[in-house]
MARMAR-661734 format. One line per field, with one value per residue (C-alpha): x, z, y; residue in one letter; residue number from 0. Coordinates in steps of 0.2 Angstrom, whole numbers. Each point is the difference from the previous one (the first is absolute). Layout:
X c(X ...)
Z c(Z ...)
Y c(Y ...)
aa c(a ...)
i c(NUM ...)
***
This chain:
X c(227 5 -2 -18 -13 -13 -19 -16 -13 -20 -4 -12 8 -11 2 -8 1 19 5 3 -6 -3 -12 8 -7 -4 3 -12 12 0 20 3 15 17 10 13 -16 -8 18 2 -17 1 18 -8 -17 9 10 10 16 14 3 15 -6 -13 11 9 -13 -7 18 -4 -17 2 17 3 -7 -17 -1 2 -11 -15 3 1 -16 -7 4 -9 -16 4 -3 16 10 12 -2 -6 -8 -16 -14 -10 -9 -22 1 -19 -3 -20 -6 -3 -18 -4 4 -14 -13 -2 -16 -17 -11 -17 -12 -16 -11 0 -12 -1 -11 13 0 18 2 22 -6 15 -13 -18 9 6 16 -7 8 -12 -9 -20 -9 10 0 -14 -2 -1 12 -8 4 7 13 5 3 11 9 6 5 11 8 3 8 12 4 13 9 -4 -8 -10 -10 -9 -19 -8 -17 -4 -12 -10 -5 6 -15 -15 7 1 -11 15 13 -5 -1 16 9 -4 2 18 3 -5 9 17 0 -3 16 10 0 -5 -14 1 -15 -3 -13 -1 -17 -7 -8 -18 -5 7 -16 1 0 15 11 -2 5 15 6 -3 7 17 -4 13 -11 5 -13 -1 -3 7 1 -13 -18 4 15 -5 -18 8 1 -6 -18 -14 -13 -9 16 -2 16 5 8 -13 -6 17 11 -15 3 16 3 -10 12 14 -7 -4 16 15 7 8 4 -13 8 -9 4 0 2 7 -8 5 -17 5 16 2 9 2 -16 -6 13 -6 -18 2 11 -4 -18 -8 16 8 17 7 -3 8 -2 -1 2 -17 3 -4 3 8 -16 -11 -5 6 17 16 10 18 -5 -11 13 11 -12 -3 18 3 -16 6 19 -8 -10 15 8 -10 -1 20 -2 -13 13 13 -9 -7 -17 -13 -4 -15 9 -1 10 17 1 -4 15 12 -3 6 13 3 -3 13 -13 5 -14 1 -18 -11 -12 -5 -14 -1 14 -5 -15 -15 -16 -17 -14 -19 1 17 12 16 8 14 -4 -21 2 1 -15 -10 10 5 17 9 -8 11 -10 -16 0 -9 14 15 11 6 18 6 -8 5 19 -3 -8 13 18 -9 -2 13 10 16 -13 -4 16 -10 2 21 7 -12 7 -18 -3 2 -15 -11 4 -9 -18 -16 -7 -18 6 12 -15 -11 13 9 -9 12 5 18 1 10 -10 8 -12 4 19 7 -13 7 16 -2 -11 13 13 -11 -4 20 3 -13 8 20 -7 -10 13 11 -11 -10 6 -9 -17 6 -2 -20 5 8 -13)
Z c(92 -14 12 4 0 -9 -4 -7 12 -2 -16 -16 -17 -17 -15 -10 -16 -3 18 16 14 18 15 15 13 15 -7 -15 -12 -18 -5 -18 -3 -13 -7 15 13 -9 -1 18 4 -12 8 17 -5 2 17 11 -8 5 -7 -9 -6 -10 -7 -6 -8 -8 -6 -17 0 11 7 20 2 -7 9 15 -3 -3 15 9 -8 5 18 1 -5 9 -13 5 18 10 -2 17 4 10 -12 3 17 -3 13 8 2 4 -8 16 7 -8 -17 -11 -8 -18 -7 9 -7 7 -1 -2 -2 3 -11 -17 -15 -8 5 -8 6 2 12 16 8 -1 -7 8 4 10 15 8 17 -7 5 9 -11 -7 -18 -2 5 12 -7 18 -3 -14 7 16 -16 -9 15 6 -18 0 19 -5 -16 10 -9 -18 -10 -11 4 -10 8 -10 0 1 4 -3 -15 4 -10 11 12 -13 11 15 -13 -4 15 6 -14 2 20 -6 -12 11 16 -11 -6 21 3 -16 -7 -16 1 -18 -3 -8 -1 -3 -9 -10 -12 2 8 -10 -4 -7 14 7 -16 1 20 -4 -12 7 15 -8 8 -6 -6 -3 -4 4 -17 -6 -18 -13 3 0 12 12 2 5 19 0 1 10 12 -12 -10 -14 -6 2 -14 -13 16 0 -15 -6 16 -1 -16 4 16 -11 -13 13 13 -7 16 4 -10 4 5 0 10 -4 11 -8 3 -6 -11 -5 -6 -19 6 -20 -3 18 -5 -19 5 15 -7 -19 0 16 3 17 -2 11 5 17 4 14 7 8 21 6 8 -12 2 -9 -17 -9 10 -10 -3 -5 -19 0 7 -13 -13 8 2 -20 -5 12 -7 -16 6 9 -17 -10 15 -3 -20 5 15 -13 -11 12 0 13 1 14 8 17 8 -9 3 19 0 -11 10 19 -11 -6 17 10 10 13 12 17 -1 -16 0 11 9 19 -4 -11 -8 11 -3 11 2 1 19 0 5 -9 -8 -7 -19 -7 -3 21 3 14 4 18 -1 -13 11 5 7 -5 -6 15 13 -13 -3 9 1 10 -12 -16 8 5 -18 -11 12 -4 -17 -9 -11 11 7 -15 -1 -16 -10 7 -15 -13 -13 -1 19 -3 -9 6 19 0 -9 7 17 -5 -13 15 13 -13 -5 17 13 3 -5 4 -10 -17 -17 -7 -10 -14 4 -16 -9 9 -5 -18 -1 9 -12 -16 10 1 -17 -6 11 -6 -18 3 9 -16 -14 7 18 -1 3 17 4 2 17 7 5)
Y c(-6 -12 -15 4 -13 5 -9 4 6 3 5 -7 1 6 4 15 8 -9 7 -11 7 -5 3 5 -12 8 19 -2 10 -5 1 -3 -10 6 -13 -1 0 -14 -9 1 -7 -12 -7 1 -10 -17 5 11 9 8 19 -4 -18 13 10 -14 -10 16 7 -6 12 15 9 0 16 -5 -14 10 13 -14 -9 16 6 -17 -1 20 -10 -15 -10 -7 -1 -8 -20 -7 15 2 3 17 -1 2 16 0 20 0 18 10 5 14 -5 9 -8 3 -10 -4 -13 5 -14 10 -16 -18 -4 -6 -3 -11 -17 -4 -17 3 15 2 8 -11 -18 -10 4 14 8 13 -4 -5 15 10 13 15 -5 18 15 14 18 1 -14 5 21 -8 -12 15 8 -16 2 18 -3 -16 10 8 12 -8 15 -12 -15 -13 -6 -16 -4 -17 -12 -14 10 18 9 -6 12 15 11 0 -2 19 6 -7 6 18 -2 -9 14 15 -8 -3 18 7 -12 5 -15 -7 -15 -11 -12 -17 -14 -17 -4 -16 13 -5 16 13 12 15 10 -12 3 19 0 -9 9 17 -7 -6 -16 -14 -17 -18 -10 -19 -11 -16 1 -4 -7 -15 0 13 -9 -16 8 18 -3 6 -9 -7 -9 12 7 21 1 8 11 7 5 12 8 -2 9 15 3 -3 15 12 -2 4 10 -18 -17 -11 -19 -16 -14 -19 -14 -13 -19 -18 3 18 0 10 13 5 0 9 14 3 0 11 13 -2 -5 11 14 -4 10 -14 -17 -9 -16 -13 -17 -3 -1 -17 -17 -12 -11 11 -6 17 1 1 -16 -1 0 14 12 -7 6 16 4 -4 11 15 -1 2 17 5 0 10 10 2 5 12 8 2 10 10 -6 -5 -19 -4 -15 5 -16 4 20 -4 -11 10 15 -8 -7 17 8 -16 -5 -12 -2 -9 -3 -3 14 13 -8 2 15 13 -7 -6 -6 7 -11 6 0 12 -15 2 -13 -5 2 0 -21 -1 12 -8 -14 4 -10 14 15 14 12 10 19 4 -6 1 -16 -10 4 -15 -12 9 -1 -19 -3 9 -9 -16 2 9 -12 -5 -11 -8 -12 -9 17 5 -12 8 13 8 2 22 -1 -12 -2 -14 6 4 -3 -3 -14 -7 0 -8 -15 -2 5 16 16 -3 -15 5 -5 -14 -8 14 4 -9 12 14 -4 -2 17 10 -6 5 16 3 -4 12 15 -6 4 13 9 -4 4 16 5 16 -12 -3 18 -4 -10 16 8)
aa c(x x x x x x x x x x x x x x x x x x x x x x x x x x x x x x x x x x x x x x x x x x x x x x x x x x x x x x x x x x x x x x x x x x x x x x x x x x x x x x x x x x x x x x x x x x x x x x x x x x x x x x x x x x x x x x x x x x x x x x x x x x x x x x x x x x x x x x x x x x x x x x x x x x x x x x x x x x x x x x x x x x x x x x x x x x x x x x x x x x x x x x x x x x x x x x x x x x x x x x x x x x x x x x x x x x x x x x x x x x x x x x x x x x x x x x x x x x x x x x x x x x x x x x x x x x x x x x x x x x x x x x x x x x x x x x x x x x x x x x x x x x x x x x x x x x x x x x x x x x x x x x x x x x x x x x x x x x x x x x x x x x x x x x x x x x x x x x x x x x x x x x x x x x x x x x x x x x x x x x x x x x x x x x x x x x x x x x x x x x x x x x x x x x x x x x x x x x x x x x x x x x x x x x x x x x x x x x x x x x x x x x x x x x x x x x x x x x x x x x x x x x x x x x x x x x x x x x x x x x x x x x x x x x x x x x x x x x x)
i c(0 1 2 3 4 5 6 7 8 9 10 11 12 13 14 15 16 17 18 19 20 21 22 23 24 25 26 27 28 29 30 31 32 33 34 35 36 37 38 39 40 41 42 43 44 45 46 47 48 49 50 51 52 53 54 55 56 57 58 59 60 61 62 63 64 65 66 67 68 69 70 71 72 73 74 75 76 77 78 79 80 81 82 83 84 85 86 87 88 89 90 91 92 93 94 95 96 97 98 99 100 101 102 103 104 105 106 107 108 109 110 111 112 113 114 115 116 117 118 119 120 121 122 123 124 125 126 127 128 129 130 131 132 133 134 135 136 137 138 139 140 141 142 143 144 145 146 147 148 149 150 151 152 153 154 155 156 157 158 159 160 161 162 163 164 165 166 167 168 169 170 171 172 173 174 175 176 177 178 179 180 181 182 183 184 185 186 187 188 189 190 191 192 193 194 195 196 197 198 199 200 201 202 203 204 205 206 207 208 209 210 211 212 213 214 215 216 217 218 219 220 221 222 223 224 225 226 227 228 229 230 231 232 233 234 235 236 237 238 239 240 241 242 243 244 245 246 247 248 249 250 251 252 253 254 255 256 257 258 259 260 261 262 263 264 265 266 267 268 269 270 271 272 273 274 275 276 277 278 279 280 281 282 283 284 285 286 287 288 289 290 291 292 293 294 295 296 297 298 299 300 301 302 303 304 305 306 307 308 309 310 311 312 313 314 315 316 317 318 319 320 321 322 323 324 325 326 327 328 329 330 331 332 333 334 335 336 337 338 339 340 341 342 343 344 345 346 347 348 349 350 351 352 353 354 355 356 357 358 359 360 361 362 363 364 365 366 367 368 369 370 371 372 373 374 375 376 377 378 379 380 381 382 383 384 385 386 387 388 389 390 391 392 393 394 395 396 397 398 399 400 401 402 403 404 405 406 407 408 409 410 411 412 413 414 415 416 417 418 419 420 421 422 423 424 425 426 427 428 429 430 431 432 433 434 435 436 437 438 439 440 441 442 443 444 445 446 447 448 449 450 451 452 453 454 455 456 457 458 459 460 461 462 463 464 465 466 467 468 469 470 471 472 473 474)
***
């Protein structure tokens, strides 16, 4: 035993709240370090080392036993192993067939009376088929959608349906009814049927507000800051911005819902990038209890794409939120940064994900004609079709999609500490910048990085200065 080789295998090193700690690469454990762990590491970080070679440099520190001890605990993690070893194999396990679906996204319109000019679905980056699709959802389409998600539910007791558009509300009239077809049909299977819409806010009537509400319908609403920022893009036909149309509605949603947190959601631009300010003014100055934001989904050509220094300025801006979002964690109070508490909880939970979201798997997008897709951003493009709710999906397709695209293909993410997280990010933004969904996105991968780490350091001290916080991810 003394004479075994030993090295350093997968794993990224942080620091938090005067602790060392390191992400177990491709496990996505956080093991916090004690002094012998972090001696041993440290010994290894400049080669391989023989067991007794270790306890001999470290004789002046730490007793044989101790040493030992943290090279056992080391090797159970697989922080360390065996120099020369093979590294961990990628195992490609495809879930099976019948893996249940967990969200629909039903696009219940097409149509818009936003002409935002970064739009996925109507710019120029667009993807569905030119008028292949109903720019309105049939009641009967939507009755045979609800019962394609209640079938590839499974077993699951609860599912979520989305509404979604073009602009969700100019479809209110079917999003009643299929709600109370939805609620009834969940109840006659045993299951429990939870609803949410995407909305840009310009609808929101009285009557609207009051449905929702009564309804316990989750909302995020679709802004981009100040008037100033968010009418830079989110304009209607005639040029004129949304904004002043909007946050009066706005705030009288937020007064009368309070069943569920109302979220907004902020694409983020070269020409829109104040995430301070966005984030005062949306929770401070009109009352959304949490803010998310974006990178807008485009070709790098586009005028308001992302360049290298703008994601540096996001990524300062959002480690500044993600700190106050700490402080606030610590003493137990609620901070509407919505970006950092979605990454501290899969941090929390080990997420280690093959694939990067659930789209094509347990969430799937349904188009105005009942063609399922692989999330709501593929609706009508015939290419990323699996099936319809009619017919079912398409098994073979799904299976074909989900072998080719699960992360041991992705050689340009096996050397990357981040890869359980990321997986190689979202197929939209791939298709949109590549030309493919299996293309991983590595025009942002140093930003991924960098966030993950922050993300990381905020868990190592959170879980050192109020662990009982992290009790909120348990659920």
């Amino acid at each position: 035993m003394n004479g075994l080789q030993l090295e350093a295998r997968e794993f990224h090193a942080f620091e938090a709240a005067g602790e060392r700690f390191v992400y177990l690469v491709p496990s996505a454990a956080v093991f916090r370090l004690d002094s012998a762990t972090s001696a041993i590491l440290e010994r290894l970080s400049t080669g391989p080392r023989r067991l007794d070679a270790l306890i001999d440099g470290l004789a002046g520190s730490f007793d044989e036993e101790d040493v030992k001890n943290g090279v056992y605990d080391l090797m159970e993690t697989r922080a360390i192993g065996p120099a020369g070893a093979p590294p961990d194999t990628m195992p490609v396990e495809v879930p099976p067939a019948d893996f249940p679906l967990t969200t629909m996204v039903l696009n219940v319109t097409s149509k818009c009376n936003l002409s935002c000019t970064y739009c996925y679905e109507y710019g120029e980056d667009r993807l569905v088929d030119e008028g292949t699709m109903p720019r309105y959802m049939d009641e009967q389409t939507a009755q045979e959608s609800v019962e394609f998600m209640l079938a590839q539910s499974k077993a699951k007791d609860a599912v979520n349906l989305t509404f979604f558009g073009g602009e969700t509300l100019l479809n209110f009239k079917l999003l009643q009814k299929t709600l109370d077809y939805a609620r009834r049909r969940g109840v006659e299977e045993g299951k429990q049927v939870r609803f949410s819409l995407t909305t840009n806010g310009t609808l929101l009537k009285p009557d609207v507000i009051e449905w929702l509400s009564a309804n316990d319908v989750g909302v995020t609403i679709s802004i981009d800051g100040p008037k100033d920022t968010n009418d830079k893009f989110r304009v209607l036909s005639n040029g004129l911005g949304s904004y002043e149309m909007i946050v009066p509605k706005v705030r009288q949603l937020l007064e009368r819902h309070s069943t569920r947190p109302i979220g907004a959601r902020v694409t983020l631009t070269q020409q829109n990038l104040d995430v301070h300010r966005i984030f005062r003014h949306l929770t401070e100055e009109v009352g959304f209890r949490e803010v998310g934001f974006a990178p807008v989904t485009t070709s790098s050509c586009q005028s308001y794409a992302l360049d290298e220094a703008s994601y540096d300025r996001m990524l300062v801006q959002f480690q500044e939120l993600a700190r106050e979002w700490l402080e606030a964690a610590v003493d137990d109070r609620f901070h509407g940064f919505s970006n950092v508490r979605e990454s501290v909880e899969e941090i929390h939970k080990g997420f280690s994900k093959a694939y990067p979201c659930g789209a094509g798997l347990g969430l799937m997008g349904v188009g105005t004609d009942g063609n399922v897709s692989l999330c709501h951003r593929f609706a009508g493009s015939s290419e990323h079709r699996l099936g319809s709710v009619t017919e079912g999906v398409d098994r073979e397709k799904q299976a074909a999609f989900l072998e080719e695209h699960h992360l041991a293909y992705k050689p340009d993410c096996h050397s990357c500490w981040a890869r359980p997280l990321c997986s190689g990010g979202c197929y939209h933004e791939a298709q949109t910048r590549y030309g493919t969904t299996r293309a991983p996105n590595l025009h942002y991968c140093d930003w991924i990085r960098s966030w993950t780490h922050t993300c990381l350091e905020v868990y190592g001290e959170l879980s050192e200065r109020n662990p009982s916080f992290l009790r909120h991810f348990e659920a």
